[in-house]
N, C-alpha and C positions, 0 to 999 in steps of 0.2 A: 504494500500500500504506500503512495506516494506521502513522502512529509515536505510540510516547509515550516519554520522556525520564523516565527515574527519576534522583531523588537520595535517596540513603539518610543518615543524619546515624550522628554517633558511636555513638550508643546501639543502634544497628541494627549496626554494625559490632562491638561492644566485644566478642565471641565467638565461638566456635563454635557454639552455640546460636543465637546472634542471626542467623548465616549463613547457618544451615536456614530460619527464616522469610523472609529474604531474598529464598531462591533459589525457596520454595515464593511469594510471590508473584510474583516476575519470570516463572514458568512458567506461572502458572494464564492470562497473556493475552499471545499469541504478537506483538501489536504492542508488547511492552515490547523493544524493541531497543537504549535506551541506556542505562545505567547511570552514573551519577555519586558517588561513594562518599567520605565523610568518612574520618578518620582514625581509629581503636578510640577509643569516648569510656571513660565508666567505666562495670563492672560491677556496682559499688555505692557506697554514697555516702561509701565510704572508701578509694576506688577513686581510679586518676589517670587522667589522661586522657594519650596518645602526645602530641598537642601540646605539652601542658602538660610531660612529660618532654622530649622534643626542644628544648625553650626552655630547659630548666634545661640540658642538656647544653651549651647555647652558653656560657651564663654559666658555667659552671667552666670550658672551656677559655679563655674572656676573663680570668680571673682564676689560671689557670695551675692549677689544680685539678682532679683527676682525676673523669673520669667513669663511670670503670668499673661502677660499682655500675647508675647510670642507665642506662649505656645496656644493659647488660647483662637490665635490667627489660622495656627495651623487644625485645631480642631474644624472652626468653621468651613476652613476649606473643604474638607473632605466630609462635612458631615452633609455640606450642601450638595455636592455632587452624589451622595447616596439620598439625598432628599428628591434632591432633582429629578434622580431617576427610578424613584419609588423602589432600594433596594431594601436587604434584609439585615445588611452586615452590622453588628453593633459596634460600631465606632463610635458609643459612649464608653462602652466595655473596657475595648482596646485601650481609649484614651488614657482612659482609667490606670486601668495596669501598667504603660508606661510613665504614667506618670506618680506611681508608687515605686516603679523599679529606679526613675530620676531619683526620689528621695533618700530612697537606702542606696546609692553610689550606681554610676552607669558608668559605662565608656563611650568615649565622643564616637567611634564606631560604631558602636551599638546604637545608640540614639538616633546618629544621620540616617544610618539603614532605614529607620521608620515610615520613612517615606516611599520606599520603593515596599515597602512590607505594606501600610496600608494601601498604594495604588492597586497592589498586585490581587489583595484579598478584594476592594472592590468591582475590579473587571473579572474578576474571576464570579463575584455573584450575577453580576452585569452580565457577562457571554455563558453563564449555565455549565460554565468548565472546572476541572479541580484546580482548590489552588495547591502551589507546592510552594515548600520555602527555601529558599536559596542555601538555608542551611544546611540542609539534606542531601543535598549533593555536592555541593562546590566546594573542593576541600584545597586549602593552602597548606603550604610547610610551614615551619618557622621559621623561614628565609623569608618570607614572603611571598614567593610562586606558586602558581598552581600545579596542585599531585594533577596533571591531567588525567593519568588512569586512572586513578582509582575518583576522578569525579566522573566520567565517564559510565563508568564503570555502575557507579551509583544512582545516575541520571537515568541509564538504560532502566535498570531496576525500578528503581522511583515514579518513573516516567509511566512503562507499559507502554500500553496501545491507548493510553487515557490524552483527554482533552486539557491540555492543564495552563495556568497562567504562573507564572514565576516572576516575583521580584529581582531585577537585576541589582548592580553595584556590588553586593557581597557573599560570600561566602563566609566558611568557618575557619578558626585554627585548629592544629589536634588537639589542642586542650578547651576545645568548644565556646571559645572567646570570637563573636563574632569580627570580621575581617574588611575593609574595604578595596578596594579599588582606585585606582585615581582617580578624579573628576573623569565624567563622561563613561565612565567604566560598565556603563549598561550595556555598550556594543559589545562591549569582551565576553559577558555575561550569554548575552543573545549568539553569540560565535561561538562559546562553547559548546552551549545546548545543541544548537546546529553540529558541530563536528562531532558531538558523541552521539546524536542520534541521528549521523549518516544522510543529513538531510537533502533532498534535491534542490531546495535555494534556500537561501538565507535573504531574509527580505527587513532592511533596514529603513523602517519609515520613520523619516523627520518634517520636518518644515520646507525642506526645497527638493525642488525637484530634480535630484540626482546630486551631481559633481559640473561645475560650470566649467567653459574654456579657458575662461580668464577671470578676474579680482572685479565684478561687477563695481567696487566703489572707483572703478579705471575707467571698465569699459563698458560702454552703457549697454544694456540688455543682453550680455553674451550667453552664446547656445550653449544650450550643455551638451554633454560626454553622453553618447547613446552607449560605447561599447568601451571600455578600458580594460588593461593586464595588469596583474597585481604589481608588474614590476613598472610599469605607468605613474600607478597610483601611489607608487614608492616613494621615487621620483619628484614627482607632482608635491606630496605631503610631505616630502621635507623642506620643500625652500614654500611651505605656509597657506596648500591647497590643501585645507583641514577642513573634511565633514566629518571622521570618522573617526573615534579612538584609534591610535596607531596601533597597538597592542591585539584591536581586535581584529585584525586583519589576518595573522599568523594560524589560527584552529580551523579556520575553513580552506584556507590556501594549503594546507597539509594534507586536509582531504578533498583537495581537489574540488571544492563546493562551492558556487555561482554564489557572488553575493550582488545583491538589488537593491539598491538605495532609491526609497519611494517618497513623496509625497503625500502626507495624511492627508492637507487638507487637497490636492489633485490628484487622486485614486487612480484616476483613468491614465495619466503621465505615466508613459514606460518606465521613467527613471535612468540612473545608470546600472548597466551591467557590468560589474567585472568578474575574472576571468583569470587562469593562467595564461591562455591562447586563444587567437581567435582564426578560423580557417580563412581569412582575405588577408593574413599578415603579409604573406609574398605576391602579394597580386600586385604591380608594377603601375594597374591601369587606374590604381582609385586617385581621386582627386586629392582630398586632404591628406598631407601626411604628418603634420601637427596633430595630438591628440589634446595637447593642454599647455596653456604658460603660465609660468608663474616664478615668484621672486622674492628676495628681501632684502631691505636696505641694512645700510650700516654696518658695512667689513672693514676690515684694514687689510691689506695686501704688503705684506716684507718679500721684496727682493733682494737677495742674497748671489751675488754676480764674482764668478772667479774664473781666469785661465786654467783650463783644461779639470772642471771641475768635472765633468762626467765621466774621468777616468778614474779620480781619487776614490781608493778602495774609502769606504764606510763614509763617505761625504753625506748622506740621505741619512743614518744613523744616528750622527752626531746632532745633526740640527734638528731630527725629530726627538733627542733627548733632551735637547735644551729644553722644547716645547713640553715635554713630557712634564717633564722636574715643577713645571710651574701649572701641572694640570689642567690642561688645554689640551686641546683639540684643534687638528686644520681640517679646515672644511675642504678646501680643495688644494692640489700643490701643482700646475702649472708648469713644465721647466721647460729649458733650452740645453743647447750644448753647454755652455755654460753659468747657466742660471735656475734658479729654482725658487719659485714665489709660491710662499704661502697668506693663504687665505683664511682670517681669523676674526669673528665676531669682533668689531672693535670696542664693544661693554665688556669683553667678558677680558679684552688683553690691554686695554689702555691702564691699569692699578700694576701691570708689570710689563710693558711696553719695554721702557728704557734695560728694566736688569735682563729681558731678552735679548735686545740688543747688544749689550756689554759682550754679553756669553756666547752668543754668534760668532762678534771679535775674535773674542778669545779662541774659540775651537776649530774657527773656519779661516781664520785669517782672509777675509774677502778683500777682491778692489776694492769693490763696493756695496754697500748695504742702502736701499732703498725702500722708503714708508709712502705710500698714499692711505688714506682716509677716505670716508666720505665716498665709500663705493658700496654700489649694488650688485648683486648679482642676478641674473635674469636666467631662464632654463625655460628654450624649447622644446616638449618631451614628443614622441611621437615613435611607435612601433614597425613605421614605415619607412622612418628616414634611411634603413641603413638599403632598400631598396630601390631610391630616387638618387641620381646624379644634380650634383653640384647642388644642393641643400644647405649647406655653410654660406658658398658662396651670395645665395639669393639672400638668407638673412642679412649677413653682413653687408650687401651692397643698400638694401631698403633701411639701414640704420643710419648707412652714411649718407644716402639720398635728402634723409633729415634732419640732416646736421648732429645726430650722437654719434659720441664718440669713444670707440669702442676701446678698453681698458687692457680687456684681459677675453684668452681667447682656451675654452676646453670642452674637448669631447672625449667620452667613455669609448672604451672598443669594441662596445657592443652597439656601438652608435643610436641609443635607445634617446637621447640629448645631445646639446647643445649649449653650452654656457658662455656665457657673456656677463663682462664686467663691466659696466656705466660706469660713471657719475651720480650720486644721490640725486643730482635737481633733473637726469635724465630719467630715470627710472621711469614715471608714468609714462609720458611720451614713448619709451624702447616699446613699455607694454602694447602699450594702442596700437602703433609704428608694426611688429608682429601679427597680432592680430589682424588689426584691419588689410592686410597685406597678404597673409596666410589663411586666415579659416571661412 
């Protein structure tokens, strides 16, 4: 029997409204059997979100200050949306009991959970499904990682052939001290469930429809992504094309499992699909070979320039120990026959800029050592490029056609991107300039 694994995000939970859409698409396809459900996000943009009160509720019992008011917020929330929708669940009850368990000592863990605990119990009376508790199966170490098998493992069991809704965000420890998640961590939640019960899609509904082409605060109305590879959306999501928990990307791409990012409130929107592979990867004749841009400001770029440095045994060693010693990161390294630029968040290296540079000196003895600032880096992704001729070239000449001016210049050897280094005041404009030019 066919499954698919839903996860709903806050904004699909934040009402009683949003609940009707909900339950009207979990019904319209009778393989929607699991449900994974956020906590109420907000109903407008002056709205709170349950997390976001549950977190404030910790901090005034830490500081010995009354929470009445908050938590009292978050009562109504949710007593209204079970008003609203004539349920049965007693979320006086519940109330109750958490907030006898606040009295006698809680963990800020435990308490945030509550919100994906009460959404889950009342879409679960809402859609006529069991609920199940996140407890029950999602089991961490004391590292913090998830035992995948034996959640799995648990899941299966738990689960059956039953209709069930499950709160995402958390899991347990082995010593049954509830666990969370980072912020957003209901997609990981909903990708587990998915990859332990083998699911045919994994269908992530939020508030947009899908994965866009480009930074809509750049470019006005851009399409979105009908079809992306997980190594796309890799890609894409690190230089700040963020719809989706990173983390939860990894339990369905393991099992090879289509993830769908949908639209609550546009049902009918295909969304994006992605995908390990797609069968038109080698086809030479498609138009588009961009799947997605995107970017982020604010690098520093050190050039590190010496005579015959690409023969010097351990030259790449020493300078990536420098970098190391001060716990850092290069995002990207750039080089020449004789040159080698790294690329380095300029917040994260401007409080040790200067002792980096000493220690370069010192190890590498350079001609020269060179800093710019105040760059961006730009990455056009695309599954195609490594099948069109002269792809670099056409970028590179529609940047210069508009007067940017290109910094720094790198492509992967799986030719999956294309990176470019602006000027911070170029940034938007490269964007557009791609874009409008390419999709």
């Amino acid at each position: 029997m066919k499954l698919k694994v839903l996860k709903f995000g806050g904004t699909s939970m934040a009402d009683a409204s949003q609940y009707v859409k909900v339950k009207n698409i979990v019904e319209a396809d009778p393989s929607r059997r699991v449900v994974v459900v956020s906590a109420a996000g907000k109903r407008d943009k002056d709205d709170h979100k349950i997390t976001d009160l549950l977190y404030l509720c910790h901090a005034h019992m830490q500081y010995g200050v009354s929470c009445d008011g908050v938590f009292q917020m978050i009562y109504d929330r949710y007593a209204g949306i079970r008003d609203a929708l004539q349920l049965k669940t007693d979320i006086e009850g519940e109330m109750k009991r958490l907030r006898e368990k606040m009295e006698r000592g809680i963990s800020q863990d435990e308490l945030v959970s509550r919100g994906e605990y009460f959404s889950a119990l009342l879409m679960a009376d809402y859609l006529g499904y069991d609920f199940l508790d996140a407890k029950l199966w999602l089991k961490f170490r004391f590292d913090g990682s998830v035992d995948q098998e034996a959640s799995y493992e648990a899941l299966r069991y738990a689960a059956g052939n039953r209709r069930v809704v499950i709160p995402g965000f958390y899991g347990v420890m082995p010593d049954g001290k509830i666990q969370l998640f980072s912020r957003g961590g209901s997609d990981i939640t909903g990708s587990l469930a998915a990859a332990a019960l083998d699911a045919e899609v994994y269908e992530n509904w939020t508030d947009v429809s899908g994965i866009l082409m480009a930074d809509p605060r750049i470019v006005d109305n851009p399409r979105h992504i009908e079809r992306i590879t997980y190594n796309e959306l890799r890609e894409l999501s690190y230089l700040g094309a963020q719809v989706l928990h990173e983390l939860s990307i990894f339990p369905v791409r393991e099992k090879n499992i289509p993830l769908n990012i949908r639209n609550t409130n546009f049902p009918d929107h295909p969304g994006t699909m992605i995908m390990d592979s797609f069968e038109d990867n080698d086809d030479p004749n498609q138009e588009d070979f961009i799947t997605g841009i995107a970017g982020r400001k604010n690098y520093t770029v050190i050039t590190i320039s010496k005579h015959g440095m690409s023969s010097e045994v351990g030259a790449w060693r020493k300078i990536m120990e420098v970098i190391e010693q001060h716990n850092l990161y290069v995002e990207y390294a750039p080089s020449g026959i004789d040159n080698i630029s790294l690329v380095i968040s300029t917040e994260k290296i401007t409080p040790c800029l200067y002792s980096i540079l000493g220690q370069l000196e010192k190890v590498m003895k350079p001609d020269n050592i060179t800093v710019i600032d105040k760059i961006s880096i730009l990455a056009a992704v695309g599954r195609k490029m490594a099948f069109r001729t002269g792809v670099s070239g056409k970028i590179f000449a529609k940047l210069g056609e508009n007067g940017i001016n290109v910094r720094m210049i790198t492509q992967g050897p799986e030719e999956l991107n294309i990176i470019v280094g602006v000027h911070n005041k170029d940034f938007a404009n490269a964007v557009r300039v791609l874009y409008n030019s390419f999709v």
